[in-house]
Structures are given as C-alpha cells and as structure tokens.
N, C-alpha and C positions, 0 to 999 in steps of 0.2 A: 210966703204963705203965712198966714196969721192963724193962732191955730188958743185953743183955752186954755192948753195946758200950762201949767204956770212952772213945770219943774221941767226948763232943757238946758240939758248940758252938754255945751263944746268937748270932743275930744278928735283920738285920732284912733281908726282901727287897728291894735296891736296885731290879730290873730282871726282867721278864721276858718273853721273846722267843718269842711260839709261835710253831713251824713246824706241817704239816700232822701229823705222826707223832709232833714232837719237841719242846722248851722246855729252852730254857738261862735257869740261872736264877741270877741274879748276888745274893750275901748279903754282906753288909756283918757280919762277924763284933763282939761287944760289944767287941775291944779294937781293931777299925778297920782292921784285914787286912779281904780280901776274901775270897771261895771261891765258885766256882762251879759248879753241878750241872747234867748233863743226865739230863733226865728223863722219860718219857713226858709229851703232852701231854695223853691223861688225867688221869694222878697231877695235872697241873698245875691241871687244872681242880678233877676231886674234893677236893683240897685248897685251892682257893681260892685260891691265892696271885697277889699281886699286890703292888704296891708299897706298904711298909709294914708288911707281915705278918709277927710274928713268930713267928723259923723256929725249929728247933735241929738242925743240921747235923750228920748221924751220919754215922761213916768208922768203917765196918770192911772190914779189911784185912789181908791178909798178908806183901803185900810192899810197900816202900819203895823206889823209884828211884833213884839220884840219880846226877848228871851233872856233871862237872868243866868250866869254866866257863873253865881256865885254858887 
C-alpha cells in the first residue's frame, strides 16, 4: 500500500496495554528509540497486535512542538 506519508518507521511491538475504549501501544523502533501510539482498542484488536508484531509507525503531521528544557 503506497501511502503520502513520508515519516514510517519500522519497529517491533514491545507492549500493549488495553483499556476499555483505548491501547497504548509501545514500539521499539529498528534503530532502538521507542514510540508510542494510542489507539483505539478496536484498531488494536483488528490489527492483532501484540508483543512481537511487526509494526511501521506512520506520523503525519503538521506541526512540531518543541520545548526548551533549559
């Protein structure tokens, strides 16, 4: 599937956490950064994911936060 987004990233799912509504889902990206998604606990199910599964962590976005630290 060909898709616009230009930021995916390979990983593997560490961790996932269903709630009643919700699942955070914790991905070990292929260079060992982490990232993690909340996602409906549908999507979680209909996609099967569980610990092991590999993912590819799509980010589309428009804006970039970022916070001085100093």
């Amino acid at each position: 599937m060909a898709l616009s987004a230009r930021n995916q990233l390979m990983g593997t799912v560490k961790s996932v956490k269903l709630g009643t509504v919700m699942a955070e889902v914790v991905v070990t990206l292929d260079g060992g950064a982490e990232i993690v998604s909340a996602i409906t606990a549908t999507s979680a199910h209909n996609l099967g994911l569980q610990e092991g599964s590999r993912v590819a962590a799509i980010i589309k976005s428009t804006e970039v936060i970022l916070s001085s630290q100093e």
